[in-house]
mmJSON file of the N, C-alpha and C atoms, coordinates in Angstrom:
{"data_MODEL":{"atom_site":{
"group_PDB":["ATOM","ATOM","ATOM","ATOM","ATOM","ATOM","ATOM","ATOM","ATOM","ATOM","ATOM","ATOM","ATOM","ATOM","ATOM","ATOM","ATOM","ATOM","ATOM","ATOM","ATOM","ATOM","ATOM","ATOM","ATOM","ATOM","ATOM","ATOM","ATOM","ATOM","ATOM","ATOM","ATOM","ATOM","ATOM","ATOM","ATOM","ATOM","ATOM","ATOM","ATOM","ATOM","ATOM","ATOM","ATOM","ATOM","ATOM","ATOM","ATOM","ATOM","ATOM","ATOM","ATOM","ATOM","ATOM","ATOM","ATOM","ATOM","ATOM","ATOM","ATOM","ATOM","ATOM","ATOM","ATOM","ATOM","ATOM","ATOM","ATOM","ATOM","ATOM","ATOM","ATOM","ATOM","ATOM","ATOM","ATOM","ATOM","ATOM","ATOM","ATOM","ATOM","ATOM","ATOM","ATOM","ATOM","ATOM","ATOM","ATOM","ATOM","ATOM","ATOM","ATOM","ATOM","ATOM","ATOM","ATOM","ATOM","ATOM","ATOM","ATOM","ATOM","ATOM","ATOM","ATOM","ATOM","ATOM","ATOM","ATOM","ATOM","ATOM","ATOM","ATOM","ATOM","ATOM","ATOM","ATOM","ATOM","ATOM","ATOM","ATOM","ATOM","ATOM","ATOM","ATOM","ATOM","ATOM","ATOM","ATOM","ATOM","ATOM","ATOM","ATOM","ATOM","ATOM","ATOM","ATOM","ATOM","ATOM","ATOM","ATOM","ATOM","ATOM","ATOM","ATOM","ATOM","ATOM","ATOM","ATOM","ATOM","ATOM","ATOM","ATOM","ATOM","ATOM","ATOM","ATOM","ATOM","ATOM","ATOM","ATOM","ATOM","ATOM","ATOM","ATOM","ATOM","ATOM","ATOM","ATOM","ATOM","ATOM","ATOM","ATOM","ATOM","ATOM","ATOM","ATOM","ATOM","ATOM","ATOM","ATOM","ATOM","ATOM","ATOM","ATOM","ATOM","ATOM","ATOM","ATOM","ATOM","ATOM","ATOM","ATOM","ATOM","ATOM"],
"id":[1,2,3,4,5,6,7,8,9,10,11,12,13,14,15,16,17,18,19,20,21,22,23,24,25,26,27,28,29,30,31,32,33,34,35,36,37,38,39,40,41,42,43,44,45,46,47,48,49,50,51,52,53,54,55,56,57,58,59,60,61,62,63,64,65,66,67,68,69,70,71,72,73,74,75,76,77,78,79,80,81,82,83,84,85,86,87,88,89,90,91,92,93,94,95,96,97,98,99,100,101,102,103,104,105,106,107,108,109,110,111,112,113,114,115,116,117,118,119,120,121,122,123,124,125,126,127,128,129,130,131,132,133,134,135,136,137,138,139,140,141,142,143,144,145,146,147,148,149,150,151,152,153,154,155,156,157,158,159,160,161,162,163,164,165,166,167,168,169,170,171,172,173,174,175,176,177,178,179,180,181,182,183,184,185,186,187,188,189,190,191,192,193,194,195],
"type_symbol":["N","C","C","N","C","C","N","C","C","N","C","C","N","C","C","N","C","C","N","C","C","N","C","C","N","C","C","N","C","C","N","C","C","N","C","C","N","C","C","N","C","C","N","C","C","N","C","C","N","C","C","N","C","C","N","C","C","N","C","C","N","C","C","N","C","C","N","C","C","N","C","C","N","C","C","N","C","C","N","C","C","N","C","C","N","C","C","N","C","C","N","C","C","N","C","C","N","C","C","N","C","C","N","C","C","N","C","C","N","C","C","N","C","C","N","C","C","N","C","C","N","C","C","N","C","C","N","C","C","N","C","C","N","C","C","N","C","C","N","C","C","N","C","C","N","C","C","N","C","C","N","C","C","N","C","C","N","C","C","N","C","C","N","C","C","N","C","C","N","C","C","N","C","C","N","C","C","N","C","C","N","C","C","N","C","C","N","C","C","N","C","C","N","C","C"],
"label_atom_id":["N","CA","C","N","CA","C","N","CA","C","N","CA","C","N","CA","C","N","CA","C","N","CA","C","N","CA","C","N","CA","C","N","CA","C","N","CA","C","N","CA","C","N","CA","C","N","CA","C","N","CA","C","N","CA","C","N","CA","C","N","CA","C","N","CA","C","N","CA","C","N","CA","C","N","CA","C","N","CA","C","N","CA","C","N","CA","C","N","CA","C","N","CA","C","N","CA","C","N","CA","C","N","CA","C","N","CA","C","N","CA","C","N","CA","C","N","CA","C","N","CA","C","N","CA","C","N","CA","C","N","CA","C","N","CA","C","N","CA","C","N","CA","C","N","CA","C","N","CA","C","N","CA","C","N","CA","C","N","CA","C","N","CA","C","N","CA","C","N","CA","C","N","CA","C","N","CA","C","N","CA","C","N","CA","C","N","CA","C","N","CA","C","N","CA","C","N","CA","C","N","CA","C","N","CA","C","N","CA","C","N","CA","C","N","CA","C","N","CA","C","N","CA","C","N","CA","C"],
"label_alt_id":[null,null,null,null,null,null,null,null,null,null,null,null,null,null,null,null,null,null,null,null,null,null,null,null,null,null,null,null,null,null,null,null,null,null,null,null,null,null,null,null,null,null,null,null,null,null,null,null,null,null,null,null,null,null,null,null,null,null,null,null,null,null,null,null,null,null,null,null,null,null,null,null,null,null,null,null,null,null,null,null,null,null,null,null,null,null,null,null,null,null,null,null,null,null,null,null,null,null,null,null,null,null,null,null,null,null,null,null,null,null,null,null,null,null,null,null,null,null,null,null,null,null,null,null,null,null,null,null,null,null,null,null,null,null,null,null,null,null,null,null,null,null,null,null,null,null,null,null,null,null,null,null,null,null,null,null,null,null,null,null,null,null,null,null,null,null,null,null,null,null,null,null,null,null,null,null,null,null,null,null,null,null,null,null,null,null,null,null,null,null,null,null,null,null,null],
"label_comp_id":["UNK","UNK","UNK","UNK","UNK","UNK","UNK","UNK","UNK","UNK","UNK","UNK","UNK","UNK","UNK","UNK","UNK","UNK","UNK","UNK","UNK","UNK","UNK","UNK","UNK","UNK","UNK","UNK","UNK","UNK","UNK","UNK","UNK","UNK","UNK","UNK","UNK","UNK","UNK","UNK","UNK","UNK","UNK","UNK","UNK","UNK","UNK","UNK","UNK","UNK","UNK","UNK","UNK","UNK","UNK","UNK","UNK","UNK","UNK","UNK","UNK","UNK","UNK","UNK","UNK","UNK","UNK","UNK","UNK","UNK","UNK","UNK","UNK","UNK","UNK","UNK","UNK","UNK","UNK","UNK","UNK","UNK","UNK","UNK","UNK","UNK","UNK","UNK","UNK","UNK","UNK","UNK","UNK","UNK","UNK","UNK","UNK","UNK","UNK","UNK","UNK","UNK","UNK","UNK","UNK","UNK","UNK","UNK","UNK","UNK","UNK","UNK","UNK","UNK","UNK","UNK","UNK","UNK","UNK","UNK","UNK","UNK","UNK","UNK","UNK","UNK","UNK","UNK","UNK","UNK","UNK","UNK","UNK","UNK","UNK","UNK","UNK","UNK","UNK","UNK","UNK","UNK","UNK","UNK","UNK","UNK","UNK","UNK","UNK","UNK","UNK","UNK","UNK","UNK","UNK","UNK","UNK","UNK","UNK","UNK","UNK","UNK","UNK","UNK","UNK","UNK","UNK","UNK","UNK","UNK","UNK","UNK","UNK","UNK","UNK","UNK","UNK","UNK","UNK","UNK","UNK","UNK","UNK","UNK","UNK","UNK","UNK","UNK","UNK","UNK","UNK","UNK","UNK","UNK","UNK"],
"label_asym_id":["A","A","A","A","A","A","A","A","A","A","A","A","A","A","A","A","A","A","A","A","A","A","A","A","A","A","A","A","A","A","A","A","A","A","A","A","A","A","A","A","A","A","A","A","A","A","A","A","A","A","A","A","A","A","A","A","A","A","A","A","A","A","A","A","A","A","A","A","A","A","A","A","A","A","A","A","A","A","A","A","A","A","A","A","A","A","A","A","A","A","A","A","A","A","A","A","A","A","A","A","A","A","A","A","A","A","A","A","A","A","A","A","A","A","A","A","A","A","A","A","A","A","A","A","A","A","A","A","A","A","A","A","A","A","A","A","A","A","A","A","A","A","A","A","A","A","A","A","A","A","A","A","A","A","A","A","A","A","A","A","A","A","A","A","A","A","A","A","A","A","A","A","A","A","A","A","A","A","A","A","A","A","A","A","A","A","A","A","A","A","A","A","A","A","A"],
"label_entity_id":["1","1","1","1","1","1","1","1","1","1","1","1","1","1","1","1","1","1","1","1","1","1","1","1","1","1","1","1","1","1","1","1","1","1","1","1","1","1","1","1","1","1","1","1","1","1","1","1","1","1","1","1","1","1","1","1","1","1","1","1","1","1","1","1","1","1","1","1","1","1","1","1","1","1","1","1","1","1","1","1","1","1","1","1","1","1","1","1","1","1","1","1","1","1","1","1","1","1","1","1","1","1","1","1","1","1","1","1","1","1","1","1","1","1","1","1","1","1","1","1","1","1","1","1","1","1","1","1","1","1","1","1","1","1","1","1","1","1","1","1","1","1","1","1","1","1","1","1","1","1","1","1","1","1","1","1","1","1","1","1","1","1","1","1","1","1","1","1","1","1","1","1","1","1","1","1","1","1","1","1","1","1","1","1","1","1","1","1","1","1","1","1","1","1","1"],
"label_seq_id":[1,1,1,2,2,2,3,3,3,4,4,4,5,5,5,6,6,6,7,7,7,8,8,8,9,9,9,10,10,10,11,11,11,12,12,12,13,13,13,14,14,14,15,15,15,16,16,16,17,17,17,18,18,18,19,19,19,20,20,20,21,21,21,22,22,22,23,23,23,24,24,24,25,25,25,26,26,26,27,27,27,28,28,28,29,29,29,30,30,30,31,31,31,32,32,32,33,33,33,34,34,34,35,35,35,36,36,36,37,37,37,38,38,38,39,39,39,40,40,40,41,41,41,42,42,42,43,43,43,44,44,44,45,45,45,46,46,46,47,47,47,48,48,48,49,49,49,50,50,50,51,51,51,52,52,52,53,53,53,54,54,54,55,55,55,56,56,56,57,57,57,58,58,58,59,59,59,60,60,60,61,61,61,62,62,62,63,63,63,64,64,64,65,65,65],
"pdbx_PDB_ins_code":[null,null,null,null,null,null,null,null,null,null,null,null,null,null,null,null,null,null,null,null,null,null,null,null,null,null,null,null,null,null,null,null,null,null,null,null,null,null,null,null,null,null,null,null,null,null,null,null,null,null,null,null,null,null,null,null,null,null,null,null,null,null,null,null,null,null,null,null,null,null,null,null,null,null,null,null,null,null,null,null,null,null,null,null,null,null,null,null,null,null,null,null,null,null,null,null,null,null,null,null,null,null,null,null,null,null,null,null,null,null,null,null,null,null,null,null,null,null,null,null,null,null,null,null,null,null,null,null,null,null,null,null,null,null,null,null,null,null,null,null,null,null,null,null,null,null,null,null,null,null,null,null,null,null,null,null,null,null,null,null,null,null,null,null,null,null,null,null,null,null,null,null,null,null,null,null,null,null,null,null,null,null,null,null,null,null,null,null,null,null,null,null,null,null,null],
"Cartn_x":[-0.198,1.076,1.701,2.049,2.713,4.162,4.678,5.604,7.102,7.098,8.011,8.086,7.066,7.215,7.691,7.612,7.867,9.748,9.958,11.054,12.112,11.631,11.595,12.22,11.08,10.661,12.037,12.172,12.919,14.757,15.082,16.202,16.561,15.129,15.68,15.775,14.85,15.335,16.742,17.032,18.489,19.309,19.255,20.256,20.503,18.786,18.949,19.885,20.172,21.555,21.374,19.737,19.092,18.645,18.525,17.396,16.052,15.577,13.712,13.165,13.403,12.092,12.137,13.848,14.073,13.349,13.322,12.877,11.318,10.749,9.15,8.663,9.771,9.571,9.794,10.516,10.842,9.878,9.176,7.84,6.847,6.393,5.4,5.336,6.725,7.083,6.455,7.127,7.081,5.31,4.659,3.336,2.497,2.78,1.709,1.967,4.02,4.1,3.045,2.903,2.416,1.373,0.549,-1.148,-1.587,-0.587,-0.549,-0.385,0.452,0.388,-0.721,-1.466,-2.69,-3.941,-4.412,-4.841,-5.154,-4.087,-3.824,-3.912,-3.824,-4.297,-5.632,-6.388,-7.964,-8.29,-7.564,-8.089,-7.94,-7.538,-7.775,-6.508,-6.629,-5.327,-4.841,-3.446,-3.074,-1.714,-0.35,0.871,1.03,1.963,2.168,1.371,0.241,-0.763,-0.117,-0.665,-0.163,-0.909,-0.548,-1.646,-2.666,-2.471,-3.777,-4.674,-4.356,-5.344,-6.092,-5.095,-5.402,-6.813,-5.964,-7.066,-7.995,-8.409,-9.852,-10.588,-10.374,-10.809,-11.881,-11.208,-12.043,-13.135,-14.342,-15.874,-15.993,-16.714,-16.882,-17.661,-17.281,-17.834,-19.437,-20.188,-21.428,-21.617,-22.793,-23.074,-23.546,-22.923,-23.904,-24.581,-26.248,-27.168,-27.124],
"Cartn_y":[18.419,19.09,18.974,20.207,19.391,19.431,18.712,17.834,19.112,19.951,20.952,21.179,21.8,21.847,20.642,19.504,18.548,18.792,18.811,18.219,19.757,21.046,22.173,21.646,21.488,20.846,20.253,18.595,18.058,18.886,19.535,19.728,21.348,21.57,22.598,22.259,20.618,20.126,19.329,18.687,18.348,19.384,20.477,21.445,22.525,22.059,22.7,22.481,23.538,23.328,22.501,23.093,22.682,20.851,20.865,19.412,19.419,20.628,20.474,19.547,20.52,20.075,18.765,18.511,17.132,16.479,16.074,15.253,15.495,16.843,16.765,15.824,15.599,15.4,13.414,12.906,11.595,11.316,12.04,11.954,11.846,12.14,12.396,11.421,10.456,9.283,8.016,8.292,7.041,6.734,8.173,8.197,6.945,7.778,7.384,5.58,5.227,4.02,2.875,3.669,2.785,3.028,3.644,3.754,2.641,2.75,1.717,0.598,0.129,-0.647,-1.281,-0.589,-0.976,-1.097,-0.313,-0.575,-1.763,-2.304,-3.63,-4.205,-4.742,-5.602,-5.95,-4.626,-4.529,-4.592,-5.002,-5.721,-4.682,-3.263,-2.294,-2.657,-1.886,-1.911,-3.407,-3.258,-4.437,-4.273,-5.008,-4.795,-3.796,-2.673,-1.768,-0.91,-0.889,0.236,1.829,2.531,3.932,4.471,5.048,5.29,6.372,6.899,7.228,6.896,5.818,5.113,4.021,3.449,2.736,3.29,4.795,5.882,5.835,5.884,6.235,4.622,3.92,2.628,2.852,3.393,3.428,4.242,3.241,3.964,5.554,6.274,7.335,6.86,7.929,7.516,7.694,7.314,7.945,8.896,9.693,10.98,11.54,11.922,12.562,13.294,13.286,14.506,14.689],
"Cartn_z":[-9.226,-9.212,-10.604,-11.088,-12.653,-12.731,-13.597,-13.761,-13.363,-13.94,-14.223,-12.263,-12.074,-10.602,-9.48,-9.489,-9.042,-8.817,-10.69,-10.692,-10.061,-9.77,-9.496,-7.937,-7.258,-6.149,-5.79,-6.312,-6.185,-5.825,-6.987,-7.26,-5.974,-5.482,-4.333,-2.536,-2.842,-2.057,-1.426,-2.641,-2.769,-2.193,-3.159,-2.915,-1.609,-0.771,0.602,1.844,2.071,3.075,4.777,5.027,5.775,6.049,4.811,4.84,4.759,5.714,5.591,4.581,3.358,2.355,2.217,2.081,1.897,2.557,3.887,4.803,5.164,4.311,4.436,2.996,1.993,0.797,1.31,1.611,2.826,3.3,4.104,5.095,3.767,3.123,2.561,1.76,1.263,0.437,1.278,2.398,3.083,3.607,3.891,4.402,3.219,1.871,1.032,0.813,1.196,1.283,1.958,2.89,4.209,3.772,3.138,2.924,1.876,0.972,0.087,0.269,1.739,2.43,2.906,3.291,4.598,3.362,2.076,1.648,0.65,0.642,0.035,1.168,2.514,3.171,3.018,3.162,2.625,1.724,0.497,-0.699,-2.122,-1.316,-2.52,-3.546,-4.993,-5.53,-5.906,-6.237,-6.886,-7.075,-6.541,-7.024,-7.704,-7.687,-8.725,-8.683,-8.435,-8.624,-7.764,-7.862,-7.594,-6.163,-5.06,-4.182,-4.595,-5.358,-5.919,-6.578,-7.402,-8.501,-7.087,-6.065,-5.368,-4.434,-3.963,-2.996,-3.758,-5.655,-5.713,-5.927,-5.48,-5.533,-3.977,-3.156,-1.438,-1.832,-1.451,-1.718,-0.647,-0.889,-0.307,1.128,2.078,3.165,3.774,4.207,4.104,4.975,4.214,4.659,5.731,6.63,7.668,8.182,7.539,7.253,8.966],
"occupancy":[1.0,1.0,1.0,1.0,1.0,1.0,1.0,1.0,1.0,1.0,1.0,1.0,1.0,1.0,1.0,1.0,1.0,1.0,1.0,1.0,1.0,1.0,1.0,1.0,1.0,1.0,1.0,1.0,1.0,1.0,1.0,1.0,1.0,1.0,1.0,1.0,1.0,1.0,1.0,1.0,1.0,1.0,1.0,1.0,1.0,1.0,1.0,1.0,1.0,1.0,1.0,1.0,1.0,1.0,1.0,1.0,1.0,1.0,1.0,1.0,1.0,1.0,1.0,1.0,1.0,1.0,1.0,1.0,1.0,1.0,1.0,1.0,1.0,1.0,1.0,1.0,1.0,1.0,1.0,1.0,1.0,1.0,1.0,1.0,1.0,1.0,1.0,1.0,1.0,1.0,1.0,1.0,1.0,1.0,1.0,1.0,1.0,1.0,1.0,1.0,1.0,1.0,1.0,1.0,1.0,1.0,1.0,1.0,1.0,1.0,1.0,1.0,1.0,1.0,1.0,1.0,1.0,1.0,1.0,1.0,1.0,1.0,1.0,1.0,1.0,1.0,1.0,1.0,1.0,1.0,1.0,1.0,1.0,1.0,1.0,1.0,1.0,1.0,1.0,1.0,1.0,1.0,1.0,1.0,1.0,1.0,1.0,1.0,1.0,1.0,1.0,1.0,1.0,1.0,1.0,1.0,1.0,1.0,1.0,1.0,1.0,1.0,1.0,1.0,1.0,1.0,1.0,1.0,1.0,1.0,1.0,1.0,1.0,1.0,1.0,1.0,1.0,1.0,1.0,1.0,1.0,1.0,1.0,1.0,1.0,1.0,1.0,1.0,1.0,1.0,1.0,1.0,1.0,1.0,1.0],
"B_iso_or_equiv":[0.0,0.0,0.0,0.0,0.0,0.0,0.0,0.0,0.0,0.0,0.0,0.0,0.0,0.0,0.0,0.0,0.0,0.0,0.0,0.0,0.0,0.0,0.0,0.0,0.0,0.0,0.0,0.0,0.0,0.0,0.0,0.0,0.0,0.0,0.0,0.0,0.0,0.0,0.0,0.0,0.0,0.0,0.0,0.0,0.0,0.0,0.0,0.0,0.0,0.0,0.0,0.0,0.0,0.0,0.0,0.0,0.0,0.0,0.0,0.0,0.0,0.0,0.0,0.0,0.0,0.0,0.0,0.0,0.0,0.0,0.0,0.0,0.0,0.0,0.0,0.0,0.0,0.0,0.0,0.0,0.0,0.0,0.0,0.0,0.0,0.0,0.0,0.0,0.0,0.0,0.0,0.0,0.0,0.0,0.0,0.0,0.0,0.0,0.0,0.0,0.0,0.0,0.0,0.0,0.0,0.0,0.0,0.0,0.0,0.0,0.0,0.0,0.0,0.0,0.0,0.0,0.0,0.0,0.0,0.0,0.0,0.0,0.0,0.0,0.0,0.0,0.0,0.0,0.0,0.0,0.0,0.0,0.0,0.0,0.0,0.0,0.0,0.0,0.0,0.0,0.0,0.0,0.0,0.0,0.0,0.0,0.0,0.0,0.0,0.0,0.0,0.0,0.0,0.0,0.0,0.0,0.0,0.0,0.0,0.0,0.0,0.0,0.0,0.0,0.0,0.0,0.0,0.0,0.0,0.0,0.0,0.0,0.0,0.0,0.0,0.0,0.0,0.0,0.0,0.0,0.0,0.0,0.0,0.0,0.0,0.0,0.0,0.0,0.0,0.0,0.0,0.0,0.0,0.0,0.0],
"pdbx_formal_charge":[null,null,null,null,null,null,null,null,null,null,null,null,null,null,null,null,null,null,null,null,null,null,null,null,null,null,null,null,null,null,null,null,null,null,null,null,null,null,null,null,null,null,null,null,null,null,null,null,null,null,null,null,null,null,null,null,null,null,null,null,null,null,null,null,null,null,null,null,null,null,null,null,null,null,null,null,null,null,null,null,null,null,null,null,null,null,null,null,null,null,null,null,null,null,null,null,null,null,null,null,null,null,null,null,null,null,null,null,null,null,null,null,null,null,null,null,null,null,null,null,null,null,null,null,null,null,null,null,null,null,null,null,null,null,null,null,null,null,null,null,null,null,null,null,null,null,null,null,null,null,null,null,null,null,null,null,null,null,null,null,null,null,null,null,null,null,null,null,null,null,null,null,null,null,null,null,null,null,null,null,null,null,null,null,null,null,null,null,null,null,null,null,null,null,null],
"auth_seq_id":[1,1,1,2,2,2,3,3,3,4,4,4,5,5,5,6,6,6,7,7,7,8,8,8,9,9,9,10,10,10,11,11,11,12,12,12,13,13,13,14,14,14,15,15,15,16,16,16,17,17,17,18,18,18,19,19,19,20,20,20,21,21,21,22,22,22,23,23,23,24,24,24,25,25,25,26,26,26,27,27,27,28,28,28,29,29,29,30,30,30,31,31,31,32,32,32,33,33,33,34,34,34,35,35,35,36,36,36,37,37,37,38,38,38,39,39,39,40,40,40,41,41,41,42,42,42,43,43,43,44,44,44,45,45,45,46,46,46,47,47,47,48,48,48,49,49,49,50,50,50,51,51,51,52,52,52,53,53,53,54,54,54,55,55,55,56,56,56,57,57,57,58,58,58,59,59,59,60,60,60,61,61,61,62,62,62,63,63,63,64,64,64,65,65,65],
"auth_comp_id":["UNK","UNK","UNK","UNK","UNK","UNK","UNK","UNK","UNK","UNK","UNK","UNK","UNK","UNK","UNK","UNK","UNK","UNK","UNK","UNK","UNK","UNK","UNK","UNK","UNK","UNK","UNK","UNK","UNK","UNK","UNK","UNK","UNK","UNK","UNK","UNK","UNK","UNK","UNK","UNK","UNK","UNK","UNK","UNK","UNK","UNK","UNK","UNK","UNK","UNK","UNK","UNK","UNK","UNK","UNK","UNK","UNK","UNK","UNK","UNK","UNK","UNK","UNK","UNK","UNK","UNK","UNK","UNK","UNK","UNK","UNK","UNK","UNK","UNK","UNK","UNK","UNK","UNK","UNK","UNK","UNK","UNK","UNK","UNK","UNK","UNK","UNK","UNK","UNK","UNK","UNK","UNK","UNK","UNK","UNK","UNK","UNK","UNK","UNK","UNK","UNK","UNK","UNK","UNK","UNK","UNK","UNK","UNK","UNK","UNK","UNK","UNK","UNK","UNK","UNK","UNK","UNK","UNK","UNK","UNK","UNK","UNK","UNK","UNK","UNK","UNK","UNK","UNK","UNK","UNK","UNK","UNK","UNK","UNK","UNK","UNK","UNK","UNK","UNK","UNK","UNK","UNK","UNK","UNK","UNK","UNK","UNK","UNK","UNK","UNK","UNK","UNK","UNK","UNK","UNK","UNK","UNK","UNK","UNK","UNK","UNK","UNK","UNK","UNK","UNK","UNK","UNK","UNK","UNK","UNK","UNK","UNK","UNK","UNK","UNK","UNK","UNK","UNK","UNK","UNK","UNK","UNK","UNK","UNK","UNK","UNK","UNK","UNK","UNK","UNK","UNK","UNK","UNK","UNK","UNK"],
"auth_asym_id":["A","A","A","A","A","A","A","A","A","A","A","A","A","A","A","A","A","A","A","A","A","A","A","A","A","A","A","A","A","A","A","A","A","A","A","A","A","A","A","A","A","A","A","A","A","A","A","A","A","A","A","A","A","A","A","A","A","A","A","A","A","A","A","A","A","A","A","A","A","A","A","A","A","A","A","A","A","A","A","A","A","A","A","A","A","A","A","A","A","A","A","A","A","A","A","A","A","A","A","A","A","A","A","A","A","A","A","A","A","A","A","A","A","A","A","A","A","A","A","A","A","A","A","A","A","A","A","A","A","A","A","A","A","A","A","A","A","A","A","A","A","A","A","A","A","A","A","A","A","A","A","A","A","A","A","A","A","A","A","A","A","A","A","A","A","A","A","A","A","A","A","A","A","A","A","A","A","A","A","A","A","A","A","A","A","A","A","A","A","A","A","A","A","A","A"],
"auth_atom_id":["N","CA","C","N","CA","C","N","CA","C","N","CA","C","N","CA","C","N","CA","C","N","CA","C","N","CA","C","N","CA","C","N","CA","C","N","CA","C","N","CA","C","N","CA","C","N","CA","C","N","CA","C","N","CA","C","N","CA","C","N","CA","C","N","CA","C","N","CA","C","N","CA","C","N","CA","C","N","CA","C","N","CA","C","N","CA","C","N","CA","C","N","CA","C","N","CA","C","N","CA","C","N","CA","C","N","CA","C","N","CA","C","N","CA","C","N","CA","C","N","CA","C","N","CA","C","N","CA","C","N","CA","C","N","CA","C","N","CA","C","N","CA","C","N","CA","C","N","CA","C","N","CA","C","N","CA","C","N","CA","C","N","CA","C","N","CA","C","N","CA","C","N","CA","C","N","CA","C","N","CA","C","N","CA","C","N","CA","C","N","CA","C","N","CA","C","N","CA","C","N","CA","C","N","CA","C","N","CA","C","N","CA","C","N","CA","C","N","CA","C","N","CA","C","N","CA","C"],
"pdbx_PDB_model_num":[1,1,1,1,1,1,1,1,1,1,1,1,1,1,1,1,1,1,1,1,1,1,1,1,1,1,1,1,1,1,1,1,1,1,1,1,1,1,1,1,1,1,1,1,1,1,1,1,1,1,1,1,1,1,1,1,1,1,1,1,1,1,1,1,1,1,1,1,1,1,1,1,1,1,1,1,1,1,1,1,1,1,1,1,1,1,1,1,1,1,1,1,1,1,1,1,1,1,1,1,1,1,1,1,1,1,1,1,1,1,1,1,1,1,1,1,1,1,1,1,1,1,1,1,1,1,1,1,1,1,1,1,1,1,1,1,1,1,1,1,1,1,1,1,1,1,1,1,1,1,1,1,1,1,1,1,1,1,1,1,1,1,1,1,1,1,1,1,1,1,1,1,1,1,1,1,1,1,1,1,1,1,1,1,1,1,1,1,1,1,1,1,1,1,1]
}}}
């Protein structure tokens, strides 16, 4: 996602009268919280780390020919 759009993103969620985006933008915070969560129980990652730097730490799953 690049940066310009994000912050795009951001500022039309704020400004929605509704809430939606906001609260899909909430949901989507809190999801990756908790992943980051559970993956550090299992050893991935490290304080601070990002859930994505963390996500490419999880080996791929094996294949099912």
């Amino acid at each position: 996602m690049k940066k310009i759009y994000r912050i795009d993103l951001i500022r039309r969620a704020v400004a929605s009268s509704d809430g939606v985006l906001l609260d899909c933008l909430i949901a989507q915070l809190v999801d990756a919280e908790r992943t980051k969560e559970i993956l550090r129980v299992k050893d991935y990652g490290t304080t601070g780390t990002s859930a994505s730097a963390i996500a490419a730490q999880v080996p791929n799953a094996p294949r099912k020919d």
